[in-house]
OpenMM code with the backbone's topology and positions (N, CA, C; nanometers):
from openmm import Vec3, app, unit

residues = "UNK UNK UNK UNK UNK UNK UNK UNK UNK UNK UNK UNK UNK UNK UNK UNK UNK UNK UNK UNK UNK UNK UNK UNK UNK UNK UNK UNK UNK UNK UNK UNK UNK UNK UNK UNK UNK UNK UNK UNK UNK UNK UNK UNK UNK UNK UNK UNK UNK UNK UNK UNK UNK UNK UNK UNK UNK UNK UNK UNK UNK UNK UNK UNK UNK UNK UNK UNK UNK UNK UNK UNK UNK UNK UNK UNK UNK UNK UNK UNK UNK".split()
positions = [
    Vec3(-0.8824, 0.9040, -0.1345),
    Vec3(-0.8091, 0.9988, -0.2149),
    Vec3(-0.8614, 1.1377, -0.1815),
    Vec3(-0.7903, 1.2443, -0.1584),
    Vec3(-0.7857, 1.3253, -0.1764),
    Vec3(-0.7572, 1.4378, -0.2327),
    Vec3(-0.7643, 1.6050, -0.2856),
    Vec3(-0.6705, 1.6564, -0.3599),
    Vec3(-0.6283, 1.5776, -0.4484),
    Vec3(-0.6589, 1.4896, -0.5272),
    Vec3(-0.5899, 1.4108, -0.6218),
    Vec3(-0.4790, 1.3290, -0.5793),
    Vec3(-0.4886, 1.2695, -0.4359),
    Vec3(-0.3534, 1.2282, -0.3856),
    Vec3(-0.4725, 1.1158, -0.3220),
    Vec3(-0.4173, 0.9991, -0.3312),
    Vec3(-0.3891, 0.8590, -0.2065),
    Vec3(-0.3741, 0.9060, -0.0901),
    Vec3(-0.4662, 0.8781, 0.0400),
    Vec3(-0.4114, 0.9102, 0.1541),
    Vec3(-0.2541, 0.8217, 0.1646),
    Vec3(-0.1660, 0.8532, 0.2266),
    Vec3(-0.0815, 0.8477, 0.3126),
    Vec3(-0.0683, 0.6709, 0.3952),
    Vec3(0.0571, 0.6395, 0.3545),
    Vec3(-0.0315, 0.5126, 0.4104),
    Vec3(0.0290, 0.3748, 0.3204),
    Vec3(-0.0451, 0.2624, 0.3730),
    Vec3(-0.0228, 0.1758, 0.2909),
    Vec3(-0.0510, 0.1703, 0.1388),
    Vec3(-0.1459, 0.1732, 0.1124),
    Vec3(-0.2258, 0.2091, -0.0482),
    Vec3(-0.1371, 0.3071, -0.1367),
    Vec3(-0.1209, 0.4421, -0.0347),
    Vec3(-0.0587, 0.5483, -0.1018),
    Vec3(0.0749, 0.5334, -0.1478),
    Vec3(0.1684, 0.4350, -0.0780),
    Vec3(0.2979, 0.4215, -0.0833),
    Vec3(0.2726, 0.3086, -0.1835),
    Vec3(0.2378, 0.2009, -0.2393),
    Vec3(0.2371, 0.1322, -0.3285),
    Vec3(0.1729, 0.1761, -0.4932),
    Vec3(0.1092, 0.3133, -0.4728),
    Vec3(0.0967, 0.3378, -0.6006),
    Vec3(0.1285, 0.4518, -0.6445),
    Vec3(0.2614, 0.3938, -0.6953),
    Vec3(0.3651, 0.5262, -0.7887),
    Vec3(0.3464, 0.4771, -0.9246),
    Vec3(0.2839, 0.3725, -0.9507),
    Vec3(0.2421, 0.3514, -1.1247),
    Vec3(0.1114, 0.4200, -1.1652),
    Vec3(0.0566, 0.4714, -1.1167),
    Vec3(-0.0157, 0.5305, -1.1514),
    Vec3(-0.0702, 0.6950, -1.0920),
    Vec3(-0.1337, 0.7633, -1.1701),
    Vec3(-0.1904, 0.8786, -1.1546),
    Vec3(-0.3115, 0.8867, -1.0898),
    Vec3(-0.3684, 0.9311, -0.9510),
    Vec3(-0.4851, 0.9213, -0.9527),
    Vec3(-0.5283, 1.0086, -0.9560),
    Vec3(-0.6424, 1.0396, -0.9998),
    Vec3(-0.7440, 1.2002, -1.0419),
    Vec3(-0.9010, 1.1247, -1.0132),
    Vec3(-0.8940, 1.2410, -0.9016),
    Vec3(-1.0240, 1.2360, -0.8510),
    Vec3(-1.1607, 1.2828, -0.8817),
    Vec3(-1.2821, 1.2464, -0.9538),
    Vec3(-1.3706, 1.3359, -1.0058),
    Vec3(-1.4741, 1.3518, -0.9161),
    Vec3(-1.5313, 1.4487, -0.8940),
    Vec3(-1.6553, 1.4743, -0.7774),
    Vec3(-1.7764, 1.4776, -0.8396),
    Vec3(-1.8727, 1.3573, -0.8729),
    Vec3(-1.9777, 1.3767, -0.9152),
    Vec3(-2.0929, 1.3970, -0.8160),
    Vec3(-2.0974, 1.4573, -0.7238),
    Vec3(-2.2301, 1.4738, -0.6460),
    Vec3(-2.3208, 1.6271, -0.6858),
    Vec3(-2.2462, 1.6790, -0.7869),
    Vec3(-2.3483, 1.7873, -0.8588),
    Vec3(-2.3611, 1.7163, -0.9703),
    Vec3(-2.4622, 1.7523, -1.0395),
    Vec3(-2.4530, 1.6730, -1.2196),
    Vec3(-2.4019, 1.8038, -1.2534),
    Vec3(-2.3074, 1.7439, -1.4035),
    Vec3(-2.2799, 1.8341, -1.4676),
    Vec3(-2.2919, 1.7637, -1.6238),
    Vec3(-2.3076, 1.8752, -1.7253),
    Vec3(-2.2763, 1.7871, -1.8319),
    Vec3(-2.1520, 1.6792, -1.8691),
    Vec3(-2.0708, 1.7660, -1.8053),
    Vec3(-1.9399, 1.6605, -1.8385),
    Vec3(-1.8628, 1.5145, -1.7028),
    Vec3(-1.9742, 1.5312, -1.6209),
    Vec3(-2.0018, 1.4446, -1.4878),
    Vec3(-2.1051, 1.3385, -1.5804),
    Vec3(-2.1661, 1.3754, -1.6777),
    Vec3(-2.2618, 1.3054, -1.7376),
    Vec3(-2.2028, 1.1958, -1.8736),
    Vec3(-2.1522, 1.3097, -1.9486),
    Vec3(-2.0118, 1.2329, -2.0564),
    Vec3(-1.9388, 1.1237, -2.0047),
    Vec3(-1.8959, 1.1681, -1.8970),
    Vec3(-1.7656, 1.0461, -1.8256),
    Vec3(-1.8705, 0.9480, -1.7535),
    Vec3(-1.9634, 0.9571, -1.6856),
    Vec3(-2.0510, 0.8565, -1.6727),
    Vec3(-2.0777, 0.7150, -1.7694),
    Vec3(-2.1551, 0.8082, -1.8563),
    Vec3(-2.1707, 0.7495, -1.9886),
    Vec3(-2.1033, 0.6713, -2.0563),
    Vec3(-1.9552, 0.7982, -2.0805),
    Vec3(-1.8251, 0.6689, -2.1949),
    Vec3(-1.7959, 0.6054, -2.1041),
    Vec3(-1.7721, 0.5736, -1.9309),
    Vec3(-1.7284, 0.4811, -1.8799),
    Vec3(-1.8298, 0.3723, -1.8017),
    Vec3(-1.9553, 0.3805, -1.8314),
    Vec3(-2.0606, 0.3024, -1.7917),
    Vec3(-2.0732, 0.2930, -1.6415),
    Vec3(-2.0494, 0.4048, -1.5875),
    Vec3(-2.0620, 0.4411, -1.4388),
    Vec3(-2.1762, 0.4232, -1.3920),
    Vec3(-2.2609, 0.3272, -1.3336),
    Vec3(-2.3882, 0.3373, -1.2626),
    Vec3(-2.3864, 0.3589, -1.1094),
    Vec3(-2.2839, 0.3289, -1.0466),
    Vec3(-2.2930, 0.3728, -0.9040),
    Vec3(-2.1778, 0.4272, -0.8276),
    Vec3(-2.1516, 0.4736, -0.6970),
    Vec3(-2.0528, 0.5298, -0.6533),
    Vec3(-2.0158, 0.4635, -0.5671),
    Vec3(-1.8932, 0.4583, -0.4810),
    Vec3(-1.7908, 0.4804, -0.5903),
    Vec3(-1.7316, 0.3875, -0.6926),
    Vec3(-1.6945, 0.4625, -0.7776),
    Vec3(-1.6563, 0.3413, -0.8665),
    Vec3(-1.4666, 0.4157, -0.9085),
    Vec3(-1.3761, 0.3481, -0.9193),
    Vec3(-1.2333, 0.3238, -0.9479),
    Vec3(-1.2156, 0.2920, -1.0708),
    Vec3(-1.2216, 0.3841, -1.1960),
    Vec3(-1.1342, 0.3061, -1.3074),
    Vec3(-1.0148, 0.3266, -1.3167),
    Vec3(-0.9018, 0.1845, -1.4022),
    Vec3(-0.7902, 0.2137, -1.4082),
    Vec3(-0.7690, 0.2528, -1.5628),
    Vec3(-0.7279, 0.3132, -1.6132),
    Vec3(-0.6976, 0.3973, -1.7357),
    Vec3(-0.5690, 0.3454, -1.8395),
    Vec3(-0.5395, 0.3410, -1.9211),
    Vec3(-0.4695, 0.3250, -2.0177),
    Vec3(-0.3984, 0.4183, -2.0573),
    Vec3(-0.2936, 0.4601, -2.1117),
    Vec3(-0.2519, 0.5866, -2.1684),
    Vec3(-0.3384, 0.6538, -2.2584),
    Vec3(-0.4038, 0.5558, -2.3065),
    Vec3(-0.5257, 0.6233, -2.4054),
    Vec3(-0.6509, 0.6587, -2.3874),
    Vec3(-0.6240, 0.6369, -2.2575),
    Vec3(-0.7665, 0.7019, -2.1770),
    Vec3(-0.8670, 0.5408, -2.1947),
    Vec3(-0.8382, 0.4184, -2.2174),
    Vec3(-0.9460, 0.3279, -2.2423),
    Vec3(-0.9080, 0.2497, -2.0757),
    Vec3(-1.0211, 0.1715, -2.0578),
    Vec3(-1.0341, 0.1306, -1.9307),
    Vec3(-0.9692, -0.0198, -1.9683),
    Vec3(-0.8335, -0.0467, -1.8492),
    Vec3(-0.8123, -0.1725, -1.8142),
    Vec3(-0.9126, -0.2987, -1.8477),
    Vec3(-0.8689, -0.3718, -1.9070),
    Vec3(-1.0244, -0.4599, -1.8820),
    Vec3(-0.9943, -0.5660, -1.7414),
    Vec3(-1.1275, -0.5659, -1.6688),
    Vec3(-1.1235, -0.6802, -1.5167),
    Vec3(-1.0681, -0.5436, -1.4622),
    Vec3(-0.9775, -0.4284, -1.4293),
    Vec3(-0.9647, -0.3505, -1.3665),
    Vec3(-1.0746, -0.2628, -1.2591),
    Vec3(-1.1925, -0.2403, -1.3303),
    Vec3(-1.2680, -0.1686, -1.2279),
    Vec3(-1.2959, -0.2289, -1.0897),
    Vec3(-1.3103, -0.1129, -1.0141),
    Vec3(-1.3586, -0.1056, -0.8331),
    Vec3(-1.4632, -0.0797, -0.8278),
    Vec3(-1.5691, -0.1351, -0.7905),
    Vec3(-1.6769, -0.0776, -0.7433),
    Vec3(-1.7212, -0.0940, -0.6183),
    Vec3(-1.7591, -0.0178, -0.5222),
    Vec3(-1.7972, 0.0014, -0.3791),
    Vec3(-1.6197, 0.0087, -0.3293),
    Vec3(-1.6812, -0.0293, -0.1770),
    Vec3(-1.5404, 0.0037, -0.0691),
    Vec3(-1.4935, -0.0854, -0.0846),
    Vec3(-1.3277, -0.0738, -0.0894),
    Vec3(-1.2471, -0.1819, -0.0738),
    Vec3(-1.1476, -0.1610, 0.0216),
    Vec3(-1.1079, -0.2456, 0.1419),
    Vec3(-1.0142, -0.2905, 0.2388),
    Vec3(-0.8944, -0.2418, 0.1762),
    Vec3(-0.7935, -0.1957, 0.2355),
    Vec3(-0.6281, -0.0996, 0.2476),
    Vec3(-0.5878, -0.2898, 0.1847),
    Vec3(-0.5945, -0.3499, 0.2162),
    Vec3(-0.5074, -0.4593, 0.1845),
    Vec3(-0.5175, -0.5335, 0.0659),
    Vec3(-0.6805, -0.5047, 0.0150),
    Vec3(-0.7688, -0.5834, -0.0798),
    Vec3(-0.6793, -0.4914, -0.2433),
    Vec3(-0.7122, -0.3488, -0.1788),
    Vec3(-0.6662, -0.2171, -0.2935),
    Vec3(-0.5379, -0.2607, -0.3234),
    Vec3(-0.4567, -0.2677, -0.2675),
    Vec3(-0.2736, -0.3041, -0.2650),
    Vec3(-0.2631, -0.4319, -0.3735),
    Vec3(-0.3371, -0.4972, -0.2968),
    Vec3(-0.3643, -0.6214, -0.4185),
    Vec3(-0.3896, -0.6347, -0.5281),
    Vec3(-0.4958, -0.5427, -0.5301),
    Vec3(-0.5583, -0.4951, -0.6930),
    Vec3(-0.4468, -0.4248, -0.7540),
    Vec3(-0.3493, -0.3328, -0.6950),
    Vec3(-0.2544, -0.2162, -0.7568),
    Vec3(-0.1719, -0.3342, -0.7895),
    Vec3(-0.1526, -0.4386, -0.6949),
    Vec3(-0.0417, -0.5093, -0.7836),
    Vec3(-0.0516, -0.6402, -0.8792),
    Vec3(-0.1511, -0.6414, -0.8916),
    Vec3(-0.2160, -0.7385, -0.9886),
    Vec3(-0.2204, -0.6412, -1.1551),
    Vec3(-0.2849, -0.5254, -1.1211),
    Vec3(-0.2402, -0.4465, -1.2572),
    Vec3(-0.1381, -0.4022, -1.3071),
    Vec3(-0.0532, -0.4311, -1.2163),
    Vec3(0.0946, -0.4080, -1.2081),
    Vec3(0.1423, -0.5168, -1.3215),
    Vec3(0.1193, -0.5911, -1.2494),
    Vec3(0.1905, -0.7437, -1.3562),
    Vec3(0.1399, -0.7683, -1.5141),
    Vec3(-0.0254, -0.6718, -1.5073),
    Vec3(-0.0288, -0.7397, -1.6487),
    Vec3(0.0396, -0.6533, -1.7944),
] * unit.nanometer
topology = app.Topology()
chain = topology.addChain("A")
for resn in residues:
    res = topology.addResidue(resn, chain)
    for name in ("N", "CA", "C"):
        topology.addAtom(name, app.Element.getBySymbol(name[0]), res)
């Protein structure tokens, strides 16, 4: 992801259900620290999928790298539920 955008691509073209917003934690900040925290972030990278209410999917999170084909999978598995 970039600019707040999916590269281009397989991944990118399968996810129009969702919004992605990218956060850059490699400075601390207080509020790099908040979102850590309420979302129990211990390592990078990590992918949450969001709710309208801002609460996390449950079984949704990514953590580490995932394969163009593995991601697609995941987008459409949250798709269905």
């Amino acid at each position: 992801m970039r600019d707040g955008k999916l590269k281009t691509g397989k991944s990118g073209a399968k996810s129009t259900n969702f919004i992605p917003t990218k956060l850059d934690f490699t400075e601390p900040t207080d509020e790099q620290a908040e979102i850590s925290e309420r979302y129990e972030v211990i390592g990078l990278p990590t992918i949450l999928f969001l709710d309208e209410k801002g609460e996390e999917i449950e079984g949704s999170r990514i953590t580490g790298f995932l394969e163009a084909s593995d991601f697609i999978q995941h987008l459409r598995s949250l798709r269905e539920q």
